[in-house]
C-alpha positions as CSV (number, residue, x, y, z in Angstrom):
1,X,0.0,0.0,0.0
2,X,1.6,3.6,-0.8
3,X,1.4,6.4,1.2
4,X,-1.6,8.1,-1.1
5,X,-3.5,5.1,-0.3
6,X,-3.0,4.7,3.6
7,X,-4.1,8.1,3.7
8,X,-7.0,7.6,1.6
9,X,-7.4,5.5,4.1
10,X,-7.3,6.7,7.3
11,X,-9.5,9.8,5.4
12,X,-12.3,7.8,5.0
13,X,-11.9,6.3,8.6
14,X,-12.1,9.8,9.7
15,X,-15.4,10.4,7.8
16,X,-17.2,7.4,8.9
17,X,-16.1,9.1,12.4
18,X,-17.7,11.9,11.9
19,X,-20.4,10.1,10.6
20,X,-21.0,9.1,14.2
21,X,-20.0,11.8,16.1
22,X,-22.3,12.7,18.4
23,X,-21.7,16.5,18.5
24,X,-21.5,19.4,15.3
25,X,-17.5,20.2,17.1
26,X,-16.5,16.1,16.9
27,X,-17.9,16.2,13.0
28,X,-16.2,19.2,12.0
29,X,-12.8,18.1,13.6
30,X,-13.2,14.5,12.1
31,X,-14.0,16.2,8.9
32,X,-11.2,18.4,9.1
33,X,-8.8,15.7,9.4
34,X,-10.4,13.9,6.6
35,X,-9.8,16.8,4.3
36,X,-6.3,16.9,5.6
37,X,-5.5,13.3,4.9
38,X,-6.7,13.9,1.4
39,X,-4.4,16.8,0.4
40,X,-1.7,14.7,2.2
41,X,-3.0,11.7,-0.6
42,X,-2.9,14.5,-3.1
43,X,0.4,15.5,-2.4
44,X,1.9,12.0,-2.6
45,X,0.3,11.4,-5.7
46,X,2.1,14.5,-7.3
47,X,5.1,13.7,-6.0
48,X,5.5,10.0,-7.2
49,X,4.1,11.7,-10.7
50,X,7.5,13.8,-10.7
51,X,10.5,12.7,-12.4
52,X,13.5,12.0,-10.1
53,X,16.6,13.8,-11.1
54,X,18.8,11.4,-8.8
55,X,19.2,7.9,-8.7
56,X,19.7,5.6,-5.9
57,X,23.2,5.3,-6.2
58,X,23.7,8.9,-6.5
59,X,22.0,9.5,-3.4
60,X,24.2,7.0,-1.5
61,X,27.2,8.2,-2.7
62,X,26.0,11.8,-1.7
């Protein structure tokens, strides 16, 4: 599993949280995090999208 996917994850663990959550201030912080594990899943996605200029040698030797 990548990282994208664990926070896909763990996003729509949040959700289903606030789903249940039994006051407006619990859904809007499990809703919060949700949103912040998607731009995290966002981000990871771009990132493994972007050519790498090194090589794992390169980086060892570095």
């Amino acid at each position: 599993m990548t990282r994208a996917e664990t926070y896909l994850k763990h996003a729509a663990e949040a959700e289903a949280l606030a789903a249940r959550a039994q006051s407006l201030s619990g859904r809007l912080r499990c809703l919060d995090l949700a949103e912040g594990y998607r731009a995290l899943a966002e981000r990871m996605q771009a990132i493994a999208a972007e050519p790498r200029s090194w090589t794992l040698e390169e980086r060892r030797a570095g």
